[in-house]
C-alpha distance (Angstrom), angle and dihedral (degrees) to the residues before:
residue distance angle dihedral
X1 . . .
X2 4.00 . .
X3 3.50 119.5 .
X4 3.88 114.5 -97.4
X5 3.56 123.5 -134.5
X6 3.93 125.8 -151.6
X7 4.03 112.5 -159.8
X8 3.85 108.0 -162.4
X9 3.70 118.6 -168.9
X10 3.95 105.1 -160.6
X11 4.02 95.4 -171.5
X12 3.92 101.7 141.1
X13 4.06 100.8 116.3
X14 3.65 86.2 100.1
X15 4.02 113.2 40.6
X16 3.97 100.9 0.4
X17 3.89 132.0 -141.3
X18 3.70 111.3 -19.9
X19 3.48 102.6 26.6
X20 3.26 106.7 127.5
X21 4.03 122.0 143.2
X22 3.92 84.3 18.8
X23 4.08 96.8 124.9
X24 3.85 132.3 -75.7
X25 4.20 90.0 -35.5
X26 3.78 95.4 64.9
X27 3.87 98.3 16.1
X28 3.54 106.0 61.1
X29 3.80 135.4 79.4
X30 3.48 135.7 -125.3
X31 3.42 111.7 -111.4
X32 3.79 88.3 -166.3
X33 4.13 99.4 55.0
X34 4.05 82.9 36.7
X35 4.34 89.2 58.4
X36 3.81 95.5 39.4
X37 4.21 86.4 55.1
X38 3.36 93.6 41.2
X39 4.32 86.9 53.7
X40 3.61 91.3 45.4
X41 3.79 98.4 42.2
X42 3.77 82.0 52.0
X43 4.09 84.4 53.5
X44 3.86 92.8 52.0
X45 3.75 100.1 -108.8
X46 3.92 121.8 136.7
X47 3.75 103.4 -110.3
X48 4.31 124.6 -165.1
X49 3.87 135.1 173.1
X50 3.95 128.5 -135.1
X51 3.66 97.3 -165.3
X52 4.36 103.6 -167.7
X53 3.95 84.3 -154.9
X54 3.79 88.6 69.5
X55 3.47 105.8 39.8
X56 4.10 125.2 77.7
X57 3.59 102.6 -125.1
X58 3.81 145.4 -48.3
X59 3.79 96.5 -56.1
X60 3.47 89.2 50.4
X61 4.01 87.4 56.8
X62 3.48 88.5 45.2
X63 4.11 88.2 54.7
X64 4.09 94.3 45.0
X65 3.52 90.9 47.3
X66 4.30 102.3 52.3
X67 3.82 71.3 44.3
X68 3.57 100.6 60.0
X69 3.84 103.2 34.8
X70 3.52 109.6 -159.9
X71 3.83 123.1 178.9
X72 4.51 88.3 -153.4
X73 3.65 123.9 42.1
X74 4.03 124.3 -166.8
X75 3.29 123.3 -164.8
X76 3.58 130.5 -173.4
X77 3.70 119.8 -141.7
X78 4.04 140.7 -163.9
X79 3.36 120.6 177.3
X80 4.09 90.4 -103.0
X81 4.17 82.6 51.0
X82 3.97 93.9 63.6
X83 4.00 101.5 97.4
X84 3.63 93.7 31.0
X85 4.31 83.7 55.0
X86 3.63 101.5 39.7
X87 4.14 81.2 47.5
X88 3.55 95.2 61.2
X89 3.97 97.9 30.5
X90 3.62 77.7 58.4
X91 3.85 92.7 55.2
X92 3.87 94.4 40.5
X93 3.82 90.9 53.4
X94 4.50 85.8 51.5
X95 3.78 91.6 57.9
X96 3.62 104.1 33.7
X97 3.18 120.6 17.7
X98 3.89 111.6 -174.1
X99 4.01 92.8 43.7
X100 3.92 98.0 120.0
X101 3.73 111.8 -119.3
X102 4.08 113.0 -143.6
X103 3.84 114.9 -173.2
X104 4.16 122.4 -167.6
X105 3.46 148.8 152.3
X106 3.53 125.5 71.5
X107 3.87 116.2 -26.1
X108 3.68 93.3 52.1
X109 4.07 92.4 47.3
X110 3.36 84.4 54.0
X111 3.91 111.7 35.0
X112 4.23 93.6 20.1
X113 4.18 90.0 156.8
X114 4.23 95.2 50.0
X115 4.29 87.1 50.1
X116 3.56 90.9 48.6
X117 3.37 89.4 49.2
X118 4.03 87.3 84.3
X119 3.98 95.3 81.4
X120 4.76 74.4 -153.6
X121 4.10 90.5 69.8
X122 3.78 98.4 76.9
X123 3.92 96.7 -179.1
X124 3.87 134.2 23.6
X125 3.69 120.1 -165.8
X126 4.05 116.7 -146.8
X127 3.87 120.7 -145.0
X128 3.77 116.7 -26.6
X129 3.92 115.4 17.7
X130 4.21 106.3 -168.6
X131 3.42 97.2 95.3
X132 3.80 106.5 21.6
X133 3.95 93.9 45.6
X134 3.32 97.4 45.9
X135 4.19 91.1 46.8
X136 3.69 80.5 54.5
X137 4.16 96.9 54.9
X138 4.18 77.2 49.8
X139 3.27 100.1 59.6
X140 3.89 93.2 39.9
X141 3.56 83.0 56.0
X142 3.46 99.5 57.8
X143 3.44 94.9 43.3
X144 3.93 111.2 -104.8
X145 3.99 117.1 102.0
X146 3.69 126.2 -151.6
X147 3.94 112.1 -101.0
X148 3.87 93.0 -148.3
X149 4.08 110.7 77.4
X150 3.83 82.2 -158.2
X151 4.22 108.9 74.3
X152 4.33 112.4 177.5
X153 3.59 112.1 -127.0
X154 3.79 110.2 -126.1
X155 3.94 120.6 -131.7
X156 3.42 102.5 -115.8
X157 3.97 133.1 -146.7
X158 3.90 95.2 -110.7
X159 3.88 88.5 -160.2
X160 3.88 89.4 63.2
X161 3.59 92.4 42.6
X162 4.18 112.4 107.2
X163 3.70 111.6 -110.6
X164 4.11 108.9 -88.3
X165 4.33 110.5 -87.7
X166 3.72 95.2 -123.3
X167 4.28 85.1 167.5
X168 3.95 73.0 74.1
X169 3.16 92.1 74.6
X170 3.55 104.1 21.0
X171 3.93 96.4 50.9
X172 4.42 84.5 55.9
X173 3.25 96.0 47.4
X174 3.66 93.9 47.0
X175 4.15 83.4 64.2
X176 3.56 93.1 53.1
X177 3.88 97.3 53.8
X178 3.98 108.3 -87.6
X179 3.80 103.3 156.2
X180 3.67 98.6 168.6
X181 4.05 118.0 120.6
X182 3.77 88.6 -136.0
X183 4.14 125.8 89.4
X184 3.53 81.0 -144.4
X185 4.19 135.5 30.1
X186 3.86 100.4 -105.6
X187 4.43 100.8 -133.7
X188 3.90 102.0 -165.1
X189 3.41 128.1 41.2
X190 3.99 97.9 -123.4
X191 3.88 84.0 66.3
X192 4.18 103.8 64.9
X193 3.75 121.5 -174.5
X194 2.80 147.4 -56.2
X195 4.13 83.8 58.4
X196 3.42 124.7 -174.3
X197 4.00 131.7 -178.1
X198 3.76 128.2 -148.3
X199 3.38 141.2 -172.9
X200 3.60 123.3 -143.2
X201 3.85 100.7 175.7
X202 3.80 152.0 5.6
X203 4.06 126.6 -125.9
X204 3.28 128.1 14.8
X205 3.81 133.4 -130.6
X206 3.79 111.8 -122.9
X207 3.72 126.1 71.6
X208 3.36 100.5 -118.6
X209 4.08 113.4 175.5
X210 3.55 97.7 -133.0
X211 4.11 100.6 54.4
X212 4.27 98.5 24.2
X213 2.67 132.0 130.6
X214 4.22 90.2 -1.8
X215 3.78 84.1 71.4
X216 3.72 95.9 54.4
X217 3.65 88.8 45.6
X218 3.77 107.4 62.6
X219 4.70 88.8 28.4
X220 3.71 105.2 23.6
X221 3.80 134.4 -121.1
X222 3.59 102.3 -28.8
X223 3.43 146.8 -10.8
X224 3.93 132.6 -38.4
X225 3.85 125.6 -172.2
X226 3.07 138.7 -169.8
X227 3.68 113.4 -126.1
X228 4.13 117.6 -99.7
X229 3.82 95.0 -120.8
X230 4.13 86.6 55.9
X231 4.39 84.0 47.4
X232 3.70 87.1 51.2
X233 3.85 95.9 49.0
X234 3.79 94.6 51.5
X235 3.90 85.5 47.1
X236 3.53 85.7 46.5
X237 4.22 92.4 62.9
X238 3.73 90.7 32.1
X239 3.72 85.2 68.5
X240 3.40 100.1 41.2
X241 4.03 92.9 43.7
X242 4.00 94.0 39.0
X243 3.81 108.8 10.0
X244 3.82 79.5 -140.4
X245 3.97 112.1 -167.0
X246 3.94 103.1 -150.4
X247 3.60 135.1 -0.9
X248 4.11 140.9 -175.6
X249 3.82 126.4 -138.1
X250 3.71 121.7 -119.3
X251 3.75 96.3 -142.5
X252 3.98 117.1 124.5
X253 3.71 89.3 -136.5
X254 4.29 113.0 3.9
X255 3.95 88.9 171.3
X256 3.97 93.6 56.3
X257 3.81 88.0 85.3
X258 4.01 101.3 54.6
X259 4.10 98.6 -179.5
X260 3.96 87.2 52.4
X261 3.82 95.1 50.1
X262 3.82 85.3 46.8
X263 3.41 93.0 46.7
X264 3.69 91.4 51.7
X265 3.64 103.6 51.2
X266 3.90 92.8 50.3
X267 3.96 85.0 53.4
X268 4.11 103.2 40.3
X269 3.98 87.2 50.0
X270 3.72 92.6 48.1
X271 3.91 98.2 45.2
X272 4.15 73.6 56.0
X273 3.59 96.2 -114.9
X274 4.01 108.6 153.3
X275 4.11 96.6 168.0
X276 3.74 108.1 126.2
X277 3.90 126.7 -133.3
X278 3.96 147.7 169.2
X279 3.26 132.2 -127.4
X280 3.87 131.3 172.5
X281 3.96 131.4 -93.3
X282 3.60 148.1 159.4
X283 3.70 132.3 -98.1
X284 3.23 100.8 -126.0
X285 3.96 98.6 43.9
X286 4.52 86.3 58.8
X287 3.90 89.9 50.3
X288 3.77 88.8 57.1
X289 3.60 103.0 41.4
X290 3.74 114.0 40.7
X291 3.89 87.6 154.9
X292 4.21 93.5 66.7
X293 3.88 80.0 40.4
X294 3.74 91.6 60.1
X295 3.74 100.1 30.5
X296 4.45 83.8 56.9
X297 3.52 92.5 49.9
X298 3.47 91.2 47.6
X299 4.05 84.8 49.8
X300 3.99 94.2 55.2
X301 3.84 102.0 -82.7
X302 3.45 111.2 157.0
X303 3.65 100.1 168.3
X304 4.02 158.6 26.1
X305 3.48 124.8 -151.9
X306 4.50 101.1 -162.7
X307 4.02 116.8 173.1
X308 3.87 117.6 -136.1
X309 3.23 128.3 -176.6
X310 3.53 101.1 -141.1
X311 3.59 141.1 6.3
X312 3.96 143.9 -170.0
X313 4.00 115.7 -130.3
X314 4.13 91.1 -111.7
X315 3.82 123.6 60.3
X316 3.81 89.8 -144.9
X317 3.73 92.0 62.8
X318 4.07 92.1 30.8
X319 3.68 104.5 146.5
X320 3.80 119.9 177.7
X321 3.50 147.1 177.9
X322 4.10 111.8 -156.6
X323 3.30 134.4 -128.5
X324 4.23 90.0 -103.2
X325 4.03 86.5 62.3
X326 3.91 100.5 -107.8
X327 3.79 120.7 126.6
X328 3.77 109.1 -119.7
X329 3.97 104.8 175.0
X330 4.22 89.8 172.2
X331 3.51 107.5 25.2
X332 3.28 112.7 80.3
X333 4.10 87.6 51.9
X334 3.30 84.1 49.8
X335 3.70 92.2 57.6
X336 3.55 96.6 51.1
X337 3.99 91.3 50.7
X338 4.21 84.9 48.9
X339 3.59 86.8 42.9
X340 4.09 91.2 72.3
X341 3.42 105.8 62.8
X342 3.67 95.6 137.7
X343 3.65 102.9 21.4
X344 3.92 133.9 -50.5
X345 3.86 120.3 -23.8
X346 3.44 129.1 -176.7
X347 3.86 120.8 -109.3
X348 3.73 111.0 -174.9
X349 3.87 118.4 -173.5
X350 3.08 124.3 -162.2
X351 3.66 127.0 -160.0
X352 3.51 133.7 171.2
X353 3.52 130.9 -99.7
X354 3.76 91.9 14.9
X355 3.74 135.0 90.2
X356 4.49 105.5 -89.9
X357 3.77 104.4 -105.1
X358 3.25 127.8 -166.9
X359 4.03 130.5 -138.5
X360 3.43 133.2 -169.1
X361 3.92 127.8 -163.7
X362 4.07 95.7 -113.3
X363 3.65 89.1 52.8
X364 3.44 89.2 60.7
């Protein structure tokens, strides 16, 4: 019999057990968990989800889990994940002992020694976990373990990559009472549902203090992208699967790469998609290239999301540093004016330690 793998996702710092349908915190999947099953479907192995956000508690866990009976579990793991984790790899180890715990993501890639601490985690996997994770569940398989605790995540070519299993999620949370017709729980109302999100890349290329060097970490120096006909295709079955009605990309920074975003608009408008999405950007990067600004809008973009680091109450006295440390008192209004070429679009800012506000070019 094939090995079965368990994927946990342990997310509950924000919204807690039970949470499900309660906004982007508990109504989102994890692209991550949703490419590893997708890889190890592709493999042959049996693949489930115990999503924390649907279940009641940590009894109930314990329950689902003697339930389920997996021989490999994966769990994913941000730094606000690590008690939540160690919590249930504490559980999983209680009712069965010899099923092989595999933690990654990225709190082990980037404190490996303090999760292997826990003598219960028997593997970590560094940086990207597609290929190495799912050589792991092989080998388990066939009956020969790793020695090393400490397995390197190989950088993967995204285009050869199976499209993320979003019925992993979907499918799980359909047992624990989601109702809504949406894969995902739509969070503004410029994006209606059915509502997808997408990722078209990993890394970014700025140095931006709050993702460096984590980024480079877990995707390597830089950025790499899939290419826009591979985007289109997985749009392409997320329409047919879904009919979704908007959707927002992933990316850190989509607009970074100018010729793809070009390249992209020409080719969602021809394969006559008219669904409008978000995706995120930098200030600097809209007040330079009103053209891609148009040519989105034109494509169905409805809005930006751009982090600041600080921002006066008033757009007309907005003054801002960003997130790559140079002062730009008028660009970010700027931006938002730039950002309307076709009508109003959403520019939410972001900065820290103050509640997320969100501007819009009339209003400024």
């Amino acid at each position: 019999m094939a090995t079965k793998v368990t994927l946990v996702y342990a997310g509950i710092a924000g919204k807690g057990f039970n949470s499900l349908k309660q906004g982007m915190d508990s109504g989102w999947i994890s692209h991550g968990l949703a490419s590893l099953s997708a890889c190890l479907k592709q493999a042959g192995f049996e693949v489930d989800l115990i999503d924390l956000r649907a279940l009641r508690g940590w009894e109930h866990f314990r329950e689902v889990f003697a339930q389920r009976n997996p021989d490999v579990v994966g769990l994913t793991m941000m730094s606000v994940d690590f008690n939540p984790v160690m919590e249930a790899i504490s559980i999983i180890k209680e009712v069965k002992p010899e099923a092989v715990t595999v933690v990654g993501g990225p709190h082990p890639t980037a404190e490996p020694d303090e999760v292997l601490e826990n003598p219960l985690v028997d593997y970590i996997v560094i940086a990207e976990g597609e290929i190495t994770f799912t050589n792991l569940v092989r080998s388990i398989d066939a009956g020969s373990r790793p020695e090393s605790r400490r397995l390197i995540g190989i950088h993967p070519d995204l285009d050869k990559l199976p499209f993320a299993d979003r019925d992993l999620f979907l499918e799980e949370w359909r047992k624990w009472g989601y109702d809504l017709d949406s894969p995902e729980v739509p969070f503004v109302e410029e994006l209606p549902p059915p509502f997808v999100t997408i990722i078209a890349g990993r890394g970014c290329r700025y140095k931006c203090n709050f993702c460096k060097p984590m980024e480079d970490f877990l995707f390597g120096k830089g950025t790499r992208r899939r290419s826009v006909d591979n985007v289109i295709a997985e749009l392409k079955v997320l329409r047919d699967k879904y009919n979704f009605a908007s959707f927002m990309f992933h990316d850190d920074c989509l607009t970074e790469d100018r010729e793809w975003v070009m390249e992209f608009c020409e080719k969602y408008k021809a394969e006559g998609f008219t669904q409008p999405f978000f995706c995120q950007s930098r200030a600097d990067i809209i007040y330079h290239h009103e053209d891609m600004v148009a040519l989105m809008a034109d494509a169905g973009l409805k809005g930006y999301f751009i982090g600041f680091e600080a921002a006066t109450t008033g757009c007309s006295t907005l003054s801002v540093r960003a997130r790559h440390g140079r002062r730009t008192s008028r660009r970010p209004r700027s931006a938002a004016s730039t950002a309307s070429p076709s009508g109003p679009i959403t520019c939410s800012a972001c900065p820290p330690k103050q509640k997320k506000r969100s501007w819009t070019p009339s209003a400024c």
